[in-house]
PLY file of the C-alpha trace (Angstrom):
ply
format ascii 1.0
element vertex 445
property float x
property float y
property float z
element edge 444
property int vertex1
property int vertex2
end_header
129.38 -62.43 112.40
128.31 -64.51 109.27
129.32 -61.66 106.97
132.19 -61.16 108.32
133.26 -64.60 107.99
132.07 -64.29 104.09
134.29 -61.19 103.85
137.30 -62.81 105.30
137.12 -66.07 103.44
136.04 -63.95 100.14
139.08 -61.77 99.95
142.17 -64.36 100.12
140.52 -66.23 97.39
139.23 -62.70 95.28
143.32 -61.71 95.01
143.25 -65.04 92.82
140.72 -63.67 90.54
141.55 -60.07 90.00
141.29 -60.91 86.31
137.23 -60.82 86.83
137.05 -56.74 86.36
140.24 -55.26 87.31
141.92 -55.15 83.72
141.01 -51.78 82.43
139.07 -52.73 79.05
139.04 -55.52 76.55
137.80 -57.32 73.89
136.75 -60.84 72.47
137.51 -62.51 69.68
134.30 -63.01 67.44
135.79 -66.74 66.33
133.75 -68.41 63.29
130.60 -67.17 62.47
127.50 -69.00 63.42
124.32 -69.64 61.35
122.40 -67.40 63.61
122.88 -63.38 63.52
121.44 -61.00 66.98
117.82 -60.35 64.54
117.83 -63.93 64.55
118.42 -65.04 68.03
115.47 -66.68 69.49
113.42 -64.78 72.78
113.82 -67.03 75.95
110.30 -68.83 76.48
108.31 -67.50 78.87
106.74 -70.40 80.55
107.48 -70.95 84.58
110.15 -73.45 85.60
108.55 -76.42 86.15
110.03 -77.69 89.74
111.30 -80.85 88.42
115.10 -81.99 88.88
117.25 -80.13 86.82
120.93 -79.17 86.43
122.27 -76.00 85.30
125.64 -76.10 83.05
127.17 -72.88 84.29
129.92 -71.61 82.17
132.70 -69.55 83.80
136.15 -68.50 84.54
137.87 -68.29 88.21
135.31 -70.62 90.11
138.23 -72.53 91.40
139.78 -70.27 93.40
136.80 -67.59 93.92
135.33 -68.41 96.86
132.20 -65.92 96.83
130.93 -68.34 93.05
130.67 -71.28 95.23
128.67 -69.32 98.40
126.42 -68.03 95.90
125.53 -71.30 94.35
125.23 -73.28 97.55
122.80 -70.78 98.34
120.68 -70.59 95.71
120.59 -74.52 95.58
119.73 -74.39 99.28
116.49 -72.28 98.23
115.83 -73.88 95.19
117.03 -77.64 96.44
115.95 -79.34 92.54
118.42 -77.44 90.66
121.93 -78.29 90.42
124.62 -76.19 89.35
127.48 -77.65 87.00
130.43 -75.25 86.96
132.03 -75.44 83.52
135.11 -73.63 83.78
137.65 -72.29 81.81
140.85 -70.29 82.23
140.30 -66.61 82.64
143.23 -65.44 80.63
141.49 -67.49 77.12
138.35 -67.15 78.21
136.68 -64.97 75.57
137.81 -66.78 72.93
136.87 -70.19 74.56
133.59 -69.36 75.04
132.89 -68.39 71.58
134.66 -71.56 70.17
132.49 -73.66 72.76
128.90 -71.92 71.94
129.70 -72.10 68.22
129.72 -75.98 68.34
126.24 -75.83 69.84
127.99 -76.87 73.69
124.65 -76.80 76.02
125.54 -74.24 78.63
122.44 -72.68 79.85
124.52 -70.00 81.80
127.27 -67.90 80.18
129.24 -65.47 82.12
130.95 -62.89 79.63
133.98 -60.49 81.04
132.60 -57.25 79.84
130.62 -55.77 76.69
132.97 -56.41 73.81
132.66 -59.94 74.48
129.17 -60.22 75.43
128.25 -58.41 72.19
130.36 -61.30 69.65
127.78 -63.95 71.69
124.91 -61.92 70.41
126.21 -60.96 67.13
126.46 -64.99 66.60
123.26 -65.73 68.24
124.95 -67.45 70.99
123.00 -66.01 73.92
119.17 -65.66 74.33
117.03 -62.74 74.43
115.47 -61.83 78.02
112.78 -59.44 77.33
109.66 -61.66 77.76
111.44 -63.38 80.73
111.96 -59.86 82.45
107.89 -58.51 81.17
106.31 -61.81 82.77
108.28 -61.46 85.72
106.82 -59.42 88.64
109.33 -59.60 91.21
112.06 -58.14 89.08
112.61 -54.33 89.01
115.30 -53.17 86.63
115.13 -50.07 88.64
117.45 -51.83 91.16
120.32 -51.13 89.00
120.86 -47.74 88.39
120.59 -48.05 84.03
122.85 -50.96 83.60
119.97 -53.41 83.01
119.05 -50.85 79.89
122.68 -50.66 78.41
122.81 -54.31 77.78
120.46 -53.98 75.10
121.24 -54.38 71.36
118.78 -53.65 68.58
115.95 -52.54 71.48
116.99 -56.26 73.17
118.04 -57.72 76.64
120.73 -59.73 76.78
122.26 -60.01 80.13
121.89 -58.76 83.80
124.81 -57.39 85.29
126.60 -59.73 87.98
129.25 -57.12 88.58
129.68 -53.46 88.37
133.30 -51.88 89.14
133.15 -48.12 89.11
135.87 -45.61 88.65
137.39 -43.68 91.16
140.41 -41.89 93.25
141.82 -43.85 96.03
144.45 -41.61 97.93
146.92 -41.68 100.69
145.64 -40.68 103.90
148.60 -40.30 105.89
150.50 -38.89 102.82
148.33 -36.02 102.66
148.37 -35.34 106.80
152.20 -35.42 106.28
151.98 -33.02 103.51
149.13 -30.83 105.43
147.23 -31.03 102.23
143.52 -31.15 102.45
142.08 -34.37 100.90
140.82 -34.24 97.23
137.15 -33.85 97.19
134.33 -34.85 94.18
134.07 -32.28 91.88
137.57 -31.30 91.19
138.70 -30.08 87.57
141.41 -31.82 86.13
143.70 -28.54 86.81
142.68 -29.26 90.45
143.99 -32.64 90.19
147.13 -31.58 88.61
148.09 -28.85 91.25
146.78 -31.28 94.24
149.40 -34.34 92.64
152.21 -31.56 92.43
151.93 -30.66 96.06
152.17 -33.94 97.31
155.07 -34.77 95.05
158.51 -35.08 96.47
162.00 -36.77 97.07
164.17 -37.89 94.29
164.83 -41.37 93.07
163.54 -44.77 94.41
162.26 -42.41 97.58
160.11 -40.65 95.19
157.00 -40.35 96.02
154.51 -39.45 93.05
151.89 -37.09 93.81
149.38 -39.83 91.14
149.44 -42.58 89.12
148.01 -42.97 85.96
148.33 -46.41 85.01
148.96 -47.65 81.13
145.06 -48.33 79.90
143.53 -45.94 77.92
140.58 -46.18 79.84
142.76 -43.90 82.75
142.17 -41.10 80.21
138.50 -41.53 78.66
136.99 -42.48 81.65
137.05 -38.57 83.50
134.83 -36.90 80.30
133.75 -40.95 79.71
131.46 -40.80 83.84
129.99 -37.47 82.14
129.10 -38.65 79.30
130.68 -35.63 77.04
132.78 -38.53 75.49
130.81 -41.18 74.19
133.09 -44.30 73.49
131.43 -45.33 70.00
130.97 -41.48 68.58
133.92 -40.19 66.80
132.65 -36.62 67.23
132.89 -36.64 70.43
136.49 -37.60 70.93
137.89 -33.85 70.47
136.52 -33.40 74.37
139.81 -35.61 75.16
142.49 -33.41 73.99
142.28 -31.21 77.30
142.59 -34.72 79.21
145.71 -35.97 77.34
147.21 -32.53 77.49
147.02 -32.43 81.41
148.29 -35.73 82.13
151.40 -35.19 79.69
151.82 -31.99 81.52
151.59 -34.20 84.96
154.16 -36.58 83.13
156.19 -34.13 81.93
156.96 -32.36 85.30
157.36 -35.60 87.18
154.00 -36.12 88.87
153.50 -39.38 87.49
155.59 -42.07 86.30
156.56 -42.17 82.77
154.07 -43.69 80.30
156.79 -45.46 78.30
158.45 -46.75 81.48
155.67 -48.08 83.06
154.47 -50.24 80.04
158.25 -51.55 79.70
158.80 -52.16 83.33
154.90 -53.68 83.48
154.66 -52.59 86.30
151.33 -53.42 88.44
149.32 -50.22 89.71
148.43 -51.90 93.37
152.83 -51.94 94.12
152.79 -48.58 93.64
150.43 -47.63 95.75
150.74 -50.21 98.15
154.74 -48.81 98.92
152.87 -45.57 99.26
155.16 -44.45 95.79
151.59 -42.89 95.20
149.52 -39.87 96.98
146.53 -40.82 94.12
145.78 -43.26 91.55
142.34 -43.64 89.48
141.19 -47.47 89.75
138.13 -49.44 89.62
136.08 -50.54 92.47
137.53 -53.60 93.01
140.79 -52.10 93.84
138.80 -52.04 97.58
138.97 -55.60 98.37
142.37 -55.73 97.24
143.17 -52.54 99.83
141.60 -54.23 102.24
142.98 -57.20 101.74
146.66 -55.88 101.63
147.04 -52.96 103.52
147.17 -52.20 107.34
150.23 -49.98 107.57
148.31 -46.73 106.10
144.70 -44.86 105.21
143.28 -44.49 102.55
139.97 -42.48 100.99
138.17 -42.24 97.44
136.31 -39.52 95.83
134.86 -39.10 92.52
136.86 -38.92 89.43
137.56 -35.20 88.29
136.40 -33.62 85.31
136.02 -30.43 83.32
132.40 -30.80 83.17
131.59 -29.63 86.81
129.49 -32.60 87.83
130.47 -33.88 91.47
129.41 -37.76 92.19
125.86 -38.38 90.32
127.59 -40.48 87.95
129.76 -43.73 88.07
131.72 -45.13 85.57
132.96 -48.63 85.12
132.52 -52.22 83.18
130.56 -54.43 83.94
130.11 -58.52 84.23
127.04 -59.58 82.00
125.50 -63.01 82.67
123.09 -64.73 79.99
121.05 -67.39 79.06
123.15 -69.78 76.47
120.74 -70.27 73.46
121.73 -73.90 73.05
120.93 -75.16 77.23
118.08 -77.41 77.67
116.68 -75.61 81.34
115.99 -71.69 80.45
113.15 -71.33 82.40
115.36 -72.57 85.48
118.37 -70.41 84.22
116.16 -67.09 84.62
115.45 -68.46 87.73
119.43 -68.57 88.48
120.38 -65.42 87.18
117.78 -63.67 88.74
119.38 -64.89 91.81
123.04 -64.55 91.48
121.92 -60.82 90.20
119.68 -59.78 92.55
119.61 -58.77 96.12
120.61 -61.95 98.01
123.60 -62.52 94.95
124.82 -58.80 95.59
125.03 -59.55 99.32
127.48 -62.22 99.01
129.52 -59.87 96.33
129.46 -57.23 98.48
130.30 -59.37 101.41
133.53 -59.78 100.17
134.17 -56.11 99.13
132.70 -56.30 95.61
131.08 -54.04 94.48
127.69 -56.03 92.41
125.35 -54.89 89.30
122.58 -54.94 92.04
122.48 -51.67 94.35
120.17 -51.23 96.99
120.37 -49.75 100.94
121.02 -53.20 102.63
124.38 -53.19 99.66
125.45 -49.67 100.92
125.27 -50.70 104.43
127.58 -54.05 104.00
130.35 -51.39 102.36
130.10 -48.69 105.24
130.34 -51.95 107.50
133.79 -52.44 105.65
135.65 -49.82 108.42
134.48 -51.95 111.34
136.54 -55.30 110.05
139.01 -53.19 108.57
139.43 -49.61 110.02
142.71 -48.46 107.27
139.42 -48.27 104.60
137.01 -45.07 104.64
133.81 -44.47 106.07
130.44 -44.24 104.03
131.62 -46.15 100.88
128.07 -46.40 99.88
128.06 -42.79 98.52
130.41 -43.91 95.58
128.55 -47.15 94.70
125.20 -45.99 94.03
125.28 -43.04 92.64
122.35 -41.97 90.00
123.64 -43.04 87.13
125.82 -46.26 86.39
127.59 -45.62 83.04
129.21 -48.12 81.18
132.51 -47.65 79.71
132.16 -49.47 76.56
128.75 -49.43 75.41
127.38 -52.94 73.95
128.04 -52.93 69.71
129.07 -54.74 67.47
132.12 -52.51 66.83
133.12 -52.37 70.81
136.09 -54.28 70.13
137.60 -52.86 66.89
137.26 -49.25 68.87
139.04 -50.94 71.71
141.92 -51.64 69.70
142.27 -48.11 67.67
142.01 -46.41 71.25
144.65 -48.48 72.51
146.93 -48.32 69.34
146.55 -44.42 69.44
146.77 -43.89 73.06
149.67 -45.34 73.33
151.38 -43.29 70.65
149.78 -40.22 71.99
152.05 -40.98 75.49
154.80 -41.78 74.20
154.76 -38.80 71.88
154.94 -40.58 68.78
152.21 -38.07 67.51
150.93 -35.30 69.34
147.72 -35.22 70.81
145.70 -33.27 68.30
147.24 -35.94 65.39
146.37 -38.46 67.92
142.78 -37.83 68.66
142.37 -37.27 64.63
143.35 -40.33 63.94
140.93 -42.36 66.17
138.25 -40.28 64.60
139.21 -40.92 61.20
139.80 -45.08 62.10
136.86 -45.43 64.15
134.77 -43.46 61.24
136.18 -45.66 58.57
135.11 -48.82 60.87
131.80 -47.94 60.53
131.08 -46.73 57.31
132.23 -50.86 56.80
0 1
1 2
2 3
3 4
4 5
5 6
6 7
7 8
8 9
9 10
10 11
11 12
12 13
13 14
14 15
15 16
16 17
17 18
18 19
19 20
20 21
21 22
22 23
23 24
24 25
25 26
26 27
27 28
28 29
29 30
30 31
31 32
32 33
33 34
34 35
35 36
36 37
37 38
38 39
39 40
40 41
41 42
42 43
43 44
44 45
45 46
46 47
47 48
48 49
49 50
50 51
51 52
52 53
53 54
54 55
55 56
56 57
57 58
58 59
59 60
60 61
61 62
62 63
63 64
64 65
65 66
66 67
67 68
68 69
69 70
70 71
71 72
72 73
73 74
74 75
75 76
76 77
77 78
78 79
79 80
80 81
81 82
82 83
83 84
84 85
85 86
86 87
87 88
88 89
89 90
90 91
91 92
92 93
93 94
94 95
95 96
96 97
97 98
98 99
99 100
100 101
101 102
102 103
103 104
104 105
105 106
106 107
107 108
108 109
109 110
110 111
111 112
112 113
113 114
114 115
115 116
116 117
117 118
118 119
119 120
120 121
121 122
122 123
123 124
124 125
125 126
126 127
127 128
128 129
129 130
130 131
131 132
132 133
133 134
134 135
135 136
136 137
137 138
138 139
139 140
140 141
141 142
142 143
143 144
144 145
145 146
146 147
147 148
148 149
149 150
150 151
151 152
152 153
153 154
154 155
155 156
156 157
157 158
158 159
159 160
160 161
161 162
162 163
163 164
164 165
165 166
166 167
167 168
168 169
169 170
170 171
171 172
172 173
173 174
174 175
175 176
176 177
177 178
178 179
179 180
180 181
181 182
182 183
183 184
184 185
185 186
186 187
187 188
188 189
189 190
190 191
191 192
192 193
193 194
194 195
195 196
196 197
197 198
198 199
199 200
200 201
201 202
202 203
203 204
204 205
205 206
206 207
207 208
208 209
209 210
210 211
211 212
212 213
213 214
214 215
215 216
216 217
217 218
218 219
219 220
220 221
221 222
222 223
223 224
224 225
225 226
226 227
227 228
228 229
229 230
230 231
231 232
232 233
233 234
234 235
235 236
236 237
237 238
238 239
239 240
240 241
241 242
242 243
243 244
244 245
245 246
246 247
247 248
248 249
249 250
250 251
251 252
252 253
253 254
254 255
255 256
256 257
257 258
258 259
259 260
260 261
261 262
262 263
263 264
264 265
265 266
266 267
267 268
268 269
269 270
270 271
271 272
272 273
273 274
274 275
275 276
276 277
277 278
278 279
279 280
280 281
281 282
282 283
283 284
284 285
285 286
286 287
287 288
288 289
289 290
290 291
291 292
292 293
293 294
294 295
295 296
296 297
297 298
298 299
299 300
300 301
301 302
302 303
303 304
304 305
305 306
306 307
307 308
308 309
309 310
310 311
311 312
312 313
313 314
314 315
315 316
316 317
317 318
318 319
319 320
320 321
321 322
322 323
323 324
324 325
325 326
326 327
327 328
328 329
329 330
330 331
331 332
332 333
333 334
334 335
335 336
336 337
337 338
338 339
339 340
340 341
341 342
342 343
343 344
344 345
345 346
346 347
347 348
348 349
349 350
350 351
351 352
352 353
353 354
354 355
355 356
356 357
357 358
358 359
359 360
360 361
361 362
362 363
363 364
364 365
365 366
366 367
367 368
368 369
369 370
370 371
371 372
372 373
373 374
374 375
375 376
376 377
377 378
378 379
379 380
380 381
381 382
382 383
383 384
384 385
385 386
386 387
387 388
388 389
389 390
390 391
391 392
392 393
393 394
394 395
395 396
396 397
397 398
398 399
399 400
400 401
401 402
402 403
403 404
404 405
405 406
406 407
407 408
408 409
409 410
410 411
411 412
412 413
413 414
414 415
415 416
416 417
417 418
418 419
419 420
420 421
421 422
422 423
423 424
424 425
425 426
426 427
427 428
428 429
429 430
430 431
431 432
432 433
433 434
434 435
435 436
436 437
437 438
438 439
439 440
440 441
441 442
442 443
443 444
């Protein structure tokens, strides 16, 4: 019964912080340079926390309406009774710019939450953050293994950084009942894209605002990249990889083209937000992140609904995941890092990923007591699937913008040219050219 009081109390107050993961991409601003460049960024010390009273200036976004932050901490205080955690928070919407601002006048936090990669790399590239390597060598109770590859892509320069917090894969949520009424079989993993196409156009029908769309492809660019991005035939920061996109842009203009998904152009104008759509059931299937789940659950009782594994051309079914991910560091200017390791470990680890996944998010951490608190999900709420596990711990957790230095100038070409490319201000080819040519010139810099 205790989790499912944590899943209940964790949901109302997750809706409040949907800015955490579910925003499809971003980027930080890298603010004014520090003295200190990532070669030059200290390596956390090594030496054992010392048991003495301490308190931990945690800095953050959401923690006052995100009910799972405080369980967390009152745990870990509860097992470790002489720290203390100080929240520092900040509003979500500024909070990658804040944070650099703050660390760049030396402010003492010796935990820093970042929202994704771009951001997480300006810390490092300013020397903001500390090194964890000789924390995680001396440690013998923690296993990188736990987490699927994401511990080893927050690396820069052959360097730890961060452990991931949270970890919001990709995937198709569909309509249930839409399908039964359409006596369409569900879609399944493993699907090419022309399989996706001809499944959206059977279960597209009506006219006007009784329309129902047979998918959704939101307005981020990551609702392209991210089918040939889980296989890893696109690689986010290699221009020469990009060409693998045109077949993906030229089947969802097709889609858009016949009317089996909203208008581009529309949708960015009208900003209108992907969970209405599906929510009214205006949607058979819509790509989204993991966290879309506690949201479903959450919101929905009048229909079911399933996920499988993105489609792709590349033939592989569910052995990847795709997604970003929440990095949390050691602040290079705190005065307790010993006792921060100690903390992140925590909130990062096993007992941490229980309370995430307690309220239907989906953690960095992934082990067989995590999968078993998702299956549980259908018990407490019997509209969402059966063996959820499957899709959160697959082999391989890939992240969708890789940690660099030039994360967040890619970000913005991809966006710039996406958006042209669907709203046929260039054609695909010219489009896809063009973020190879800008994202070359970027780096020759």
């Amino acid at each position: 019964m205790r989790k499912r009081r944590w899943l209940a109390a964790g949901m109302a107050a997750l809706m409040a912080a949907g800015t955490l993961a579910g925003c499809g991409g971003g980027g930080s601003s890298s603010g004014d340079t520090a003295d200190t460049t990532a070669a030059e960024v200290a390596q956390a010390p090594t030496e054992e926390a010392t048991g003495e009273e301490v308190t931990l200036r945690v800095a953050l976004w959401d923690y006052s309406n995100t009910q799972y932050y405080k369980t967390m901490f009152d745990a870990f205080t509860a097992e470790y009774p002489n720290i203390t955690i100080e929240p520092v928070e900040f509003t979500a919407d500024e909070y990658d710019n804040v944070i650099v601002t703050q660390l760049s006048g030396k402010q003492n936090f010796d935990v820093v939450f970042t929202k994704g990669t771009p951001a997480l790399s300006a810390l490092i590239n300013q020397g903001h953050i500390l090194a964890l390597d000789d924390l995680i060598a001396s440690d013998d109770e923690f296993d990188s293994a736990n987490y699927a590859g994401l511990v080893e892509q927050l690396q820069l320069d052959g360097k730890t950084y961060a452990l991931p917090f949270r970890y919001d894969n990709n995937l198709i949520f569909y309509n249930k009942d839409l399908f039964d009424a359409a006596g369409v079989a569900y879609p399944e993993d493993g699907m090419t894209m022309a399989d996706y196409h001809a499944l959206a156009t059977q279960l597209t029908s009506g006219e006007g605002n009784e329309k129902v769309y047979g998918a959704h492809v939101h307005t981020w660019t990551s609702n392209v990249y991210e089918y040939p991005n889980r296989t890893e035939s696109f690689k986010f920061l290699e221009a020469d990889t990009y060409d693998v996109l045109k077949d993906y842009y030229n089947e969802i203009l097709a889609m858009q083209d016949e009317g089996v998904v909203q208008d581009y152009g529309a949708l960015k104008s009208s900003n209108i937000h992907y969970s209405g759509v599906f929510y009214n059931q205006q949607a058979a299937m819509m790509q989204m992140g993991t966290w879309f789940i506690n949201m479903l659950c959450e919101n929905v009782s009048d229909f079911n609904w399933g996920v499988c594994a993105l489609p792709n051309n590349d033939g592989m079914n569910n052995e990847n995941s795709i997604g970003g991910v929440t990095p949390v560091s050691i602040g290079a200017y705190g005065d307790h890092p010993a006792e921060a390791w100690q903390f992140i470990k925590y909130i990062c680890g096993e007992e941490g990923a229980k309370v995430l996944a307690n309220t239907g998010v989906v953690p960095g951490y992934a082990s067989d007591a995590i999968g078993e608190i998702f299956d549980s999900l259908h018990d407490t709420y019997p509209n969402a699937p059966e063996g959820l596990s499957k899709y959160l711990t697959c082999e391989k957790a890939v992240v969708e913008v890789p940690l660099s230095i030039y994360s967040k100038d890619v970000t913005t070409i991809t966006d710039e040219e996406h958006s042209a490319i669907m709203t046929k201000s260039v054609t695909v080819d010219e489009g896809i050219q063009n973020m190879k040519d800008r994202i070359t010139d970027l780096m020759a810099q």
